[in-house]
C-alpha positions as CSV (number, residue, x, y, z in Angstrom):
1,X,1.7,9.1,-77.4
2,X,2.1,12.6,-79.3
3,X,1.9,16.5,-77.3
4,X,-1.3,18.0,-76.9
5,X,-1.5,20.9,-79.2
6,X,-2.9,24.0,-79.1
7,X,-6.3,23.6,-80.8
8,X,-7.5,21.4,-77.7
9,X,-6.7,23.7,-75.5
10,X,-8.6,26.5,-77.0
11,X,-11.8,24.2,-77.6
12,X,-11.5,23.7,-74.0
13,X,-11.4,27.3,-72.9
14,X,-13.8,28.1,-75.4
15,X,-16.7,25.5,-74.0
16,X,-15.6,26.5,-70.3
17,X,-16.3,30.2,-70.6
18,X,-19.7,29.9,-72.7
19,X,-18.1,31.4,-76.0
20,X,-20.1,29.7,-79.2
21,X,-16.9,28.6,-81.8
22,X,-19.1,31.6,-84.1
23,X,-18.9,34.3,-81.0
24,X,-15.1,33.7,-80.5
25,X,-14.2,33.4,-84.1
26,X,-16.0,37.1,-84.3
27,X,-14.0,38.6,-81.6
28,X,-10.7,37.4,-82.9
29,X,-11.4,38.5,-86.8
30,X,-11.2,35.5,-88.1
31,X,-13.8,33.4,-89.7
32,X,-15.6,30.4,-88.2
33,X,-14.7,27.8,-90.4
34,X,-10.6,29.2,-90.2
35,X,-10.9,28.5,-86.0
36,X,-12.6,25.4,-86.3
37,X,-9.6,24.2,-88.0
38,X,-7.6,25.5,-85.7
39,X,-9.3,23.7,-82.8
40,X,-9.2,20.5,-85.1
41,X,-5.0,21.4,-85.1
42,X,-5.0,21.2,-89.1
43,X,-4.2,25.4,-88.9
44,X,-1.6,26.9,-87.3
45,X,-2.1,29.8,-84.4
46,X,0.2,32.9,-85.7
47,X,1.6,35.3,-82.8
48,X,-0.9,37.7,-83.5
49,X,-3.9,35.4,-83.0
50,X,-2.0,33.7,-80.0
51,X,-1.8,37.3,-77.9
52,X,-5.5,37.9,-79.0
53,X,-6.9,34.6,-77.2
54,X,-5.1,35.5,-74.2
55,X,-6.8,38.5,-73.7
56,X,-10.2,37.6,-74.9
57,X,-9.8,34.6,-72.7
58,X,-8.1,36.5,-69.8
59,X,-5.6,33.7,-69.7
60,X,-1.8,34.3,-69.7
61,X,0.4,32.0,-72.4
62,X,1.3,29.4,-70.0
63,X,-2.4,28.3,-70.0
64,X,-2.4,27.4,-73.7
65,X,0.5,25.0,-72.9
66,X,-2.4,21.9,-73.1
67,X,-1.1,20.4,-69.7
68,X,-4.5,20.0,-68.2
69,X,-5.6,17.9,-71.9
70,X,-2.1,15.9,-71.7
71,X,-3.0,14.9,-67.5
72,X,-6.4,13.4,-69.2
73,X,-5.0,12.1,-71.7
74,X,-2.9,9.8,-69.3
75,X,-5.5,9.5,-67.1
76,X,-7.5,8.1,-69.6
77,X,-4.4,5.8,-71.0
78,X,-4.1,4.4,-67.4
79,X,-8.1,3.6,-67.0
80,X,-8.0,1.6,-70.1
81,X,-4.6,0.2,-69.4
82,X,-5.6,-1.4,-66.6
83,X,-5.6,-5.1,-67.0
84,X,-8.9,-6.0,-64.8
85,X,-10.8,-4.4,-67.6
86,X,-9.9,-7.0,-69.9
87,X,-10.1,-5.0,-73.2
88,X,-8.5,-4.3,-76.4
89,X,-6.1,-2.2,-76.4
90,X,-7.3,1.3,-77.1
91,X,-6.0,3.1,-79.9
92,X,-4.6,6.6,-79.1
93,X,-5.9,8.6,-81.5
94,X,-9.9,7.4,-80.1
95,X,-8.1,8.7,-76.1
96,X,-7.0,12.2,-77.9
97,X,-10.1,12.2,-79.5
98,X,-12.5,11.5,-76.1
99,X,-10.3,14.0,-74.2
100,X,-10.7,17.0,-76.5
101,X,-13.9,16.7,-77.5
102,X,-15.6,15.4,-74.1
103,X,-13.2,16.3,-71.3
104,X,-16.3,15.8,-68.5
105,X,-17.1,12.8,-69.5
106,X,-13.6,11.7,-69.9
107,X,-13.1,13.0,-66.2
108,X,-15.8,10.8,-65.6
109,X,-14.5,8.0,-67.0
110,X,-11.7,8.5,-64.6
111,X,-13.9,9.5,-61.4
112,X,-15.9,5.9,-62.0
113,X,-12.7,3.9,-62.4
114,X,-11.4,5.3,-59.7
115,X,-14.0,4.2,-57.9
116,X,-14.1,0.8,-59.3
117,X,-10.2,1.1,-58.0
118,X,-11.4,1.6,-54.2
119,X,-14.0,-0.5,-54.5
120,X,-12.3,-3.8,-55.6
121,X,-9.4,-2.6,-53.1
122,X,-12.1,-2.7,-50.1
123,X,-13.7,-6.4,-49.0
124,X,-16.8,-4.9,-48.6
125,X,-16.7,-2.5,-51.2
126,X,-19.3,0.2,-52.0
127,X,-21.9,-1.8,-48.7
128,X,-20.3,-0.4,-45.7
129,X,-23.6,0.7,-43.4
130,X,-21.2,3.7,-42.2
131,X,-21.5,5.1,-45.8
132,X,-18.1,5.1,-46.5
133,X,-17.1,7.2,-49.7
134,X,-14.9,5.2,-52.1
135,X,-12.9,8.2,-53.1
136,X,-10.0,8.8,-50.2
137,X,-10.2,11.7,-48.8
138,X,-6.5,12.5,-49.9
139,X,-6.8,11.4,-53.1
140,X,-10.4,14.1,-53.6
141,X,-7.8,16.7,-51.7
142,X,-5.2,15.6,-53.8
143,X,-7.0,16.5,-57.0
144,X,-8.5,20.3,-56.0
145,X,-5.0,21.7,-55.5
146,X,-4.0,20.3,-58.5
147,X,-7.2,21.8,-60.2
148,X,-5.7,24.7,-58.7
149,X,-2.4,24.5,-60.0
150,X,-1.7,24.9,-56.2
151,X,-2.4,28.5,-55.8
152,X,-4.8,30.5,-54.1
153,X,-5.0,34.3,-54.4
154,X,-7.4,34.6,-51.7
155,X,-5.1,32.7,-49.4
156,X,-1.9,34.9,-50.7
157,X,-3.6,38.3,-50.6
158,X,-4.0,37.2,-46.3
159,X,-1.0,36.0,-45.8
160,X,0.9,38.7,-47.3
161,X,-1.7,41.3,-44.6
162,X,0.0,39.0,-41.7
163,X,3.4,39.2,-43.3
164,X,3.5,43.1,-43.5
165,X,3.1,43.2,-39.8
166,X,5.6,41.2,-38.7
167,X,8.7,42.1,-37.4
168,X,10.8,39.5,-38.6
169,X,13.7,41.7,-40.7
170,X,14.6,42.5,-36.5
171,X,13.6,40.3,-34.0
172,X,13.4,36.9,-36.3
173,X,11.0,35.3,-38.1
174,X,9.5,33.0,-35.6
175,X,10.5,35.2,-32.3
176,X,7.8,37.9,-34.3
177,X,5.1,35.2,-35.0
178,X,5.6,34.2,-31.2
179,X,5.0,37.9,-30.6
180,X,2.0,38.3,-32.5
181,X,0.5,35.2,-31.0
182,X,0.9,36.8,-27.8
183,X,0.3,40.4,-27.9
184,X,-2.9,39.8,-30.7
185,X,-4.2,36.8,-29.6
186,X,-3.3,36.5,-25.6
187,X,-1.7,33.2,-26.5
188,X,1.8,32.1,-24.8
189,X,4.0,29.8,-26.8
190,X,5.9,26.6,-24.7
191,X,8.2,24.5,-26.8
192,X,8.1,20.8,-24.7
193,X,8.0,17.3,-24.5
194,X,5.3,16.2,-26.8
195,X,5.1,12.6,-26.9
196,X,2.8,12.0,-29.7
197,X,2.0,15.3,-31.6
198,X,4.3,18.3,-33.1
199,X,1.6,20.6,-31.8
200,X,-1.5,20.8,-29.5
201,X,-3.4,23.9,-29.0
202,X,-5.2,24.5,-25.9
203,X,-7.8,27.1,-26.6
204,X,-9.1,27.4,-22.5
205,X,-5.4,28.2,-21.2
206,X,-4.7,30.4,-24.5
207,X,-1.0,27.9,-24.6
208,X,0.3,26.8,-28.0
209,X,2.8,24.0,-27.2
210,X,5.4,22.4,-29.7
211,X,7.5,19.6,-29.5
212,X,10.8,19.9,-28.4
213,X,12.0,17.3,-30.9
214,X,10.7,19.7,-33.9
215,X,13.7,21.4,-35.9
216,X,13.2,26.0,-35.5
217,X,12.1,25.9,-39.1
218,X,9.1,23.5,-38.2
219,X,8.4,25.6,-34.8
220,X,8.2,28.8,-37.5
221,X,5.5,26.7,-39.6
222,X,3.2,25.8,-36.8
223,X,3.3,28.8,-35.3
224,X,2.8,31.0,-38.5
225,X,-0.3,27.3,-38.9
226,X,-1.9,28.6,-35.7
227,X,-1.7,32.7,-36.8
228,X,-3.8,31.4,-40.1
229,X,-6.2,29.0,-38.0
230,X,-7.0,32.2,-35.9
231,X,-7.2,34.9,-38.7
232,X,-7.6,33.8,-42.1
233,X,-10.5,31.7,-41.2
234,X,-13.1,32.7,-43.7
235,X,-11.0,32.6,-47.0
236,X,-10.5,29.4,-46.2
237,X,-13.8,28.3,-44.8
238,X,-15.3,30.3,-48.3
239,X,-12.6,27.8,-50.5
240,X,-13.5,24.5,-48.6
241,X,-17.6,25.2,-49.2
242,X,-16.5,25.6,-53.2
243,X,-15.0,22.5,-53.4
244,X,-18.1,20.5,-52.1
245,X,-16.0,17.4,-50.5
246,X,-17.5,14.4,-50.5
247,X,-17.0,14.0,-46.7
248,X,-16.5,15.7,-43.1
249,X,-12.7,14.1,-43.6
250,X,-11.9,15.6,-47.1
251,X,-13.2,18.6,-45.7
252,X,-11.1,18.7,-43.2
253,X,-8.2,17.5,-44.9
254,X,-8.3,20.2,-47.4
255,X,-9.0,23.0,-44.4
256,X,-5.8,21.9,-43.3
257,X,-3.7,21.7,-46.6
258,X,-5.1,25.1,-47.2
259,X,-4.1,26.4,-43.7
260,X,-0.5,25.0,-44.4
261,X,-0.7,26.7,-48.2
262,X,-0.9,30.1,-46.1
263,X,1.9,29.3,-43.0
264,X,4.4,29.1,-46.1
265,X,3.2,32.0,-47.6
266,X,3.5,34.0,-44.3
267,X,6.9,32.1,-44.2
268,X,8.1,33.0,-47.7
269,X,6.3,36.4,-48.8
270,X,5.1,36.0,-52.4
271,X,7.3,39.3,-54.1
272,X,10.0,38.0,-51.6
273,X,10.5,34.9,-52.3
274,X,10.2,34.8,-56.5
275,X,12.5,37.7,-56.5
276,X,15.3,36.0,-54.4
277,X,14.4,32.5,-56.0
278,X,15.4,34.0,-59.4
279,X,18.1,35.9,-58.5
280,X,20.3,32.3,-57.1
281,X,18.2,30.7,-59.9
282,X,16.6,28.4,-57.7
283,X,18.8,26.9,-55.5
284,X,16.5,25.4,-53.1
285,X,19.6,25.5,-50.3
286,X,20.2,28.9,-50.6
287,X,16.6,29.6,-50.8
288,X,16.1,27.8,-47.4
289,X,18.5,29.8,-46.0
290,X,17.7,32.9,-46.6
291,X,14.1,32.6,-45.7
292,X,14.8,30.1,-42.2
293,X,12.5,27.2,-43.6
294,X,13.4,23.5,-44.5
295,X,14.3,22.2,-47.8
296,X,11.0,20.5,-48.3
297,X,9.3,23.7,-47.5
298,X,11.2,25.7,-49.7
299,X,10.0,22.9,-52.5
300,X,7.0,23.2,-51.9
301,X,6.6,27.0,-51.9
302,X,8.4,27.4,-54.9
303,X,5.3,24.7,-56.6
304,X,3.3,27.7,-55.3
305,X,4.4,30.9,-57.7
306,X,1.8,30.6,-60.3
307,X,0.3,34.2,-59.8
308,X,-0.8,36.0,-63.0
309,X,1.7,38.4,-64.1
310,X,4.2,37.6,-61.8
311,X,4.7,33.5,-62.4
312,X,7.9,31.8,-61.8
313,X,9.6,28.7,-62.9
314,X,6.8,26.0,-63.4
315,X,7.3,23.6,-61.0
316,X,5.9,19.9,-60.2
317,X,6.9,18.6,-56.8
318,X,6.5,15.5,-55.6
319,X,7.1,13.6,-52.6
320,X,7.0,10.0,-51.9
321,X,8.5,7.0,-49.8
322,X,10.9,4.2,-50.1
323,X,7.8,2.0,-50.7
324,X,7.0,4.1,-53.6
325,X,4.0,5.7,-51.8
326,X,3.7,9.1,-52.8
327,X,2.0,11.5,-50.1
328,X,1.9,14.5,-52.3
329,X,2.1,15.8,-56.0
330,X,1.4,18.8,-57.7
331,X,2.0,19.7,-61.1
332,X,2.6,23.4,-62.7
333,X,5.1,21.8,-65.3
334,X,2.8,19.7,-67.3
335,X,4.2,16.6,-65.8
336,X,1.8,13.5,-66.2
337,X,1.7,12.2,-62.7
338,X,0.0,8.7,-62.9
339,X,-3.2,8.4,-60.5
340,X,-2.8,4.7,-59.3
341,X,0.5,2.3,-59.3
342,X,4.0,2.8,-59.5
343,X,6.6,5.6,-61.5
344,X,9.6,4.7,-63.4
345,X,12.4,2.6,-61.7
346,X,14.3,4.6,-63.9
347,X,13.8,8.0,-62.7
348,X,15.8,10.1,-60.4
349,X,13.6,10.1,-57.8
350,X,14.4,6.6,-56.8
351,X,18.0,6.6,-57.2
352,X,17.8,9.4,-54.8
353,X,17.4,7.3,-51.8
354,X,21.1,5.9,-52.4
355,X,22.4,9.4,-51.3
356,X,20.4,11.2,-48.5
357,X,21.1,14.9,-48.0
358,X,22.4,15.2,-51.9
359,X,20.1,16.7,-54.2
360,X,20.6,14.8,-57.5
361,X,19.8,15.6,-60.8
362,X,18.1,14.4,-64.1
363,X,17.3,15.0,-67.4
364,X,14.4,12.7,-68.1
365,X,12.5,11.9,-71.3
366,X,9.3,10.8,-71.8
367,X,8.6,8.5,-74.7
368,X,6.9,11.4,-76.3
369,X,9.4,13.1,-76.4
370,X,8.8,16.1,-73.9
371,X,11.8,16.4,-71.8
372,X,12.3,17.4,-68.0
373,X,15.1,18.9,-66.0
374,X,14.6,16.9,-62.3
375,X,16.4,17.0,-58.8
376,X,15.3,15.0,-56.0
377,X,17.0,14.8,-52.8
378,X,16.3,12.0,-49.7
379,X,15.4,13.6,-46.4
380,X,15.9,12.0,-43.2
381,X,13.9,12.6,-40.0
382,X,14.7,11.8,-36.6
383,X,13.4,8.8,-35.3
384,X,10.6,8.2,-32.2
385,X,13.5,6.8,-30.3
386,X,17.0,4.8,-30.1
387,X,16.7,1.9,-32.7
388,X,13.6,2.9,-34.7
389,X,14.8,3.3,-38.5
390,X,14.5,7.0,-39.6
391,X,11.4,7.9,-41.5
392,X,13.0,8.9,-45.0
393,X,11.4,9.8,-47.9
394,X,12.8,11.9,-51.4
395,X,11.4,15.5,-52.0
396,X,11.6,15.8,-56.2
397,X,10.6,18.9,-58.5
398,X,10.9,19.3,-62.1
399,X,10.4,21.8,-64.8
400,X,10.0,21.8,-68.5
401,X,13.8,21.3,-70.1
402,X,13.4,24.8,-71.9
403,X,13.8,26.1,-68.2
404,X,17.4,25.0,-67.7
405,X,19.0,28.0,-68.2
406,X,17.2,29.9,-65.4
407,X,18.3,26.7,-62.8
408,X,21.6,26.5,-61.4
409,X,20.7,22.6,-61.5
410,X,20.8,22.8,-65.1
411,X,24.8,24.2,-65.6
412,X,27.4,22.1,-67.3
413,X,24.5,19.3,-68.2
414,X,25.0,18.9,-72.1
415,X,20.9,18.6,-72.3
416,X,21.0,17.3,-75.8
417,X,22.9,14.3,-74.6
418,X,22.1,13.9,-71.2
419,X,18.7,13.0,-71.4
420,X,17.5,9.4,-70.0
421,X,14.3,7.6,-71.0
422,X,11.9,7.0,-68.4
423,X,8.4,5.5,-68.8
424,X,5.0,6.7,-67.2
425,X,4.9,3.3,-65.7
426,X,5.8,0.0,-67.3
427,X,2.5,-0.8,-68.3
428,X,2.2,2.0,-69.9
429,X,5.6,2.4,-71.4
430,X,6.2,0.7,-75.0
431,X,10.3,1.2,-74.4
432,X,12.2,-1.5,-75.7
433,X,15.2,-3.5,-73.9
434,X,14.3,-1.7,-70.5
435,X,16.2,-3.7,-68.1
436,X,14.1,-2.1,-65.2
437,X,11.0,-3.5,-66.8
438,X,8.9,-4.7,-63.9
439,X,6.0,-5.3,-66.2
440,X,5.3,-5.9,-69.6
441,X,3.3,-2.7,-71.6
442,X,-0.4,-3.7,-71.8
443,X,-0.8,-2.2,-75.2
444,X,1.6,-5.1,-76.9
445,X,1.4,-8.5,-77.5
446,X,4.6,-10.3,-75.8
447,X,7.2,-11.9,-77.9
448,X,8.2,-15.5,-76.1
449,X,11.4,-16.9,-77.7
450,X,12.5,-19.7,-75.2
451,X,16.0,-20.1,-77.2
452,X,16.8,-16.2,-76.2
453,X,17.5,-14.9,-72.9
454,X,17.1,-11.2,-72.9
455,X,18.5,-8.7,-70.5
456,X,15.2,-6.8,-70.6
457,X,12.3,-8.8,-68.2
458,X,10.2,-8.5,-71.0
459,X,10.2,-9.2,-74.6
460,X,7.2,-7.4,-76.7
461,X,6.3,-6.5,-80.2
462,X,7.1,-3.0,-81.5
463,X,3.4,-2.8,-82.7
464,X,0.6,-2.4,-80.5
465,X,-1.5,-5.4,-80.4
466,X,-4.9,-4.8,-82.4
């Protein structure tokens, strides 16, 4: 597995804004032949050239980083990894070659294994009579916020009209949504006993009830939900028609996941929240703190600060259960999330469960090489009632390792020894002597010795099987 370079990149930006490679080569005084080498990576891109594609691309330098080709790359490593094809092995340099110079049909590729996936996963596959679509709706959300990089101008642009009205530096944040619920809208707020919902809006008596068993910072988020349901209604209803979902439930699905993208940002103000971010260097507790929100929401808002000109740390978050399930992901950093099965025993995500309400941290290595600084920390909610376990589940975020200065996560870590090797997932990970190994990489033959007995589950051969 090698980095995406820039070349790919550029080919991709190139084909997706209608430049010919003749057109482009013109604009940047350079000859053809010079940036088809450079798109083939056998030419290097000097600064000069570098700050020219950015503004004849209008792209800022973080989008030359060749994350999206690197996600296709293991997308593409995962479809033909997966044992039920029953193929040879194929070879890297044919995956690196499909996703640079075909990326929609690679996507495609992806898109019909996927749903091979729900088919196989469903006894009556594709034939339901109801029409059933084989993409989950939360997976098709899932995948337009990350095609988003989880930021929506539109959506920021209202939420910061909402936030300039309030008047939370007085009266408190959620006592001034309450406020604006009532005086704008003709809407009274109760906080009560709400057996089976966090929040149920009665539109006839103009009441907005929350659960009593929700913590303030969650009252604050479905209050400031219910100011975007009422007001920001057609920049959302304009982003859902873009996307085209499949269905009536991935389109409601993603109404709602962009309703919640603007309650944070009426929450945590754009300007606001970067500058105070930066200036504790990200320390999600602090952060929380300041703005009255929950550590998860915090997270998640900081995966948000992608605005050109003004970006900050690049961020992925990710959240997922002790079963491994995880229930949301989003990727500014160029992390590889895998699409189907399970992530790395080894990473700090899952040790995180051993220590709830300590945020731990990680410097973890991909077999490529590319390096991440990590913290994860387990959350637990209350339980329904007396002797129901507590729902738990680890809120992680990551950024590239060449961020560690700007994170308070990152001081007195010796990053050039710290690092731990993690794996994609086993099946795709060609790590040697893993004793996490839960399965054996699909890409090499195994070696069976039955006079040796190996600490590592697995035994294979260095060299991929042909």
């Amino acid at each position: 597995m090698s980095k995406p370079l820039i070349g790919k990149t550029i080919r991709r930006l190139r084909m997706e804004q209608g430049h010919s490679q003749q057109g482009l080569a013109q604009k940047l005084g350079i000859s053809t032949s010079y940036l088809n080498l450079v798109e083939h990576d056998q030419r290097g891109v000097t600064a000069s050239l570098l700050f020219k594609l950015t503004d004849i691309l209008d792209v800022d330098l973080a989008a030359l980083s060749g994350s999206q080709e690197r996600q296709l790359e293991v997308g593409l490593r995962e479809v033909f990894a997966d044992p039920l094809l029953n193929i040879e092995p194929v070879p890297e340099t044919e995956i690196q070659a499909l996703a640079a110079a075909a990326p929609n049909a690679a996507r495609a590729i992806m898109a019909l294994h996927g749903a091979w996936t729900g088919a196989r996963e469903d006894t009556d596959g594709i034939t339901l009579p109801s029409g059933r679509k084989i993409m989950l709706p939360n997976d098709e959300v899932r995948d337009f916020f990350h095609a988003n990089e989880n930021h929506f101008p539109a959506l920021e642009a209202a939420a910061e009209a909402i936030s300039s009205t309030l008047n939370s530096a007085v009266i408190g944040t959620n006592h001034a949504l309450a406020e604006r619920l009532r005086q704008d809208h003709k809407l009274v707020v109760s906080v009560r006993h709400l057996p089976a919902a966090h929040r149920v809006f009665d539109p006839a008596a103009r009441v907005l009830s929350l659960s009593e068993d929700l913590p303030r910072e969650s009252r604050g988020f479905q209050m400031a939900f219910q100011l975007a349901m009422l007001e920001v209604r057609e920049p959302v209803d304009a982003l859902v028609a873009a996307a085209e979902p499949s269905s009536r439930d991935a389109a409601e699905l993603l109404r709602i996941g962009l309703l919640n993208y603007i309650a944070g940002a009426i929450l945590m103000p754009y300007e606001n929240f970067l500058r105070a971010a930066q200036s504790v260097r990200y320390d999600v507790e602090s952060i929380a703190a300041k703005f009255g929100v929950s550590y998860e929401q915090a997270c998640h808002r900081l995966s948000t600060l992608q605005r050109q000109g003004a970006r900050g740390v690049p961020f992925f978050f990710l959240r997922v259960d002790p079963a491994g399930n995880v229930s949301k992901r989003f990727s500014a950093a160029g992390f590889p999330f895998m699409r189907f099965g399970g992530t790395c025993p080894r990473w700090v995500v899952h040790s995180a469960f051993a220590t709830p309400g300590t945020t731990r941290v990680q410097v973890a290595q991909l077999p490529d090489g590319d390096t991440f600084l990590c913290f994860a920390r387990a959350i637990l909610h209350r339980p329904a009632k007396w002797g129901d376990p507590p729902p738990v589940g680890v809120v992680a975020m990551g950024c590239d390792v060449r961020h560690a200065a700007d994170l308070v996560y990152g001081d007195g870590i010796n990053i050039a020894t710290a690092a731990v090797g993690i794996g994609l997932s086993c099946r795709l990970c060609d790590r040697q002597d893993c004793r996490s190994r839960a399965f054996p990489p699909i890409a090499h033959r195994l070696s069976i010795d039955p006079q040796i007995s190996s600490a590592s589950p697995f035994k294979f051969e260095s060299k991929p099987a042909k």
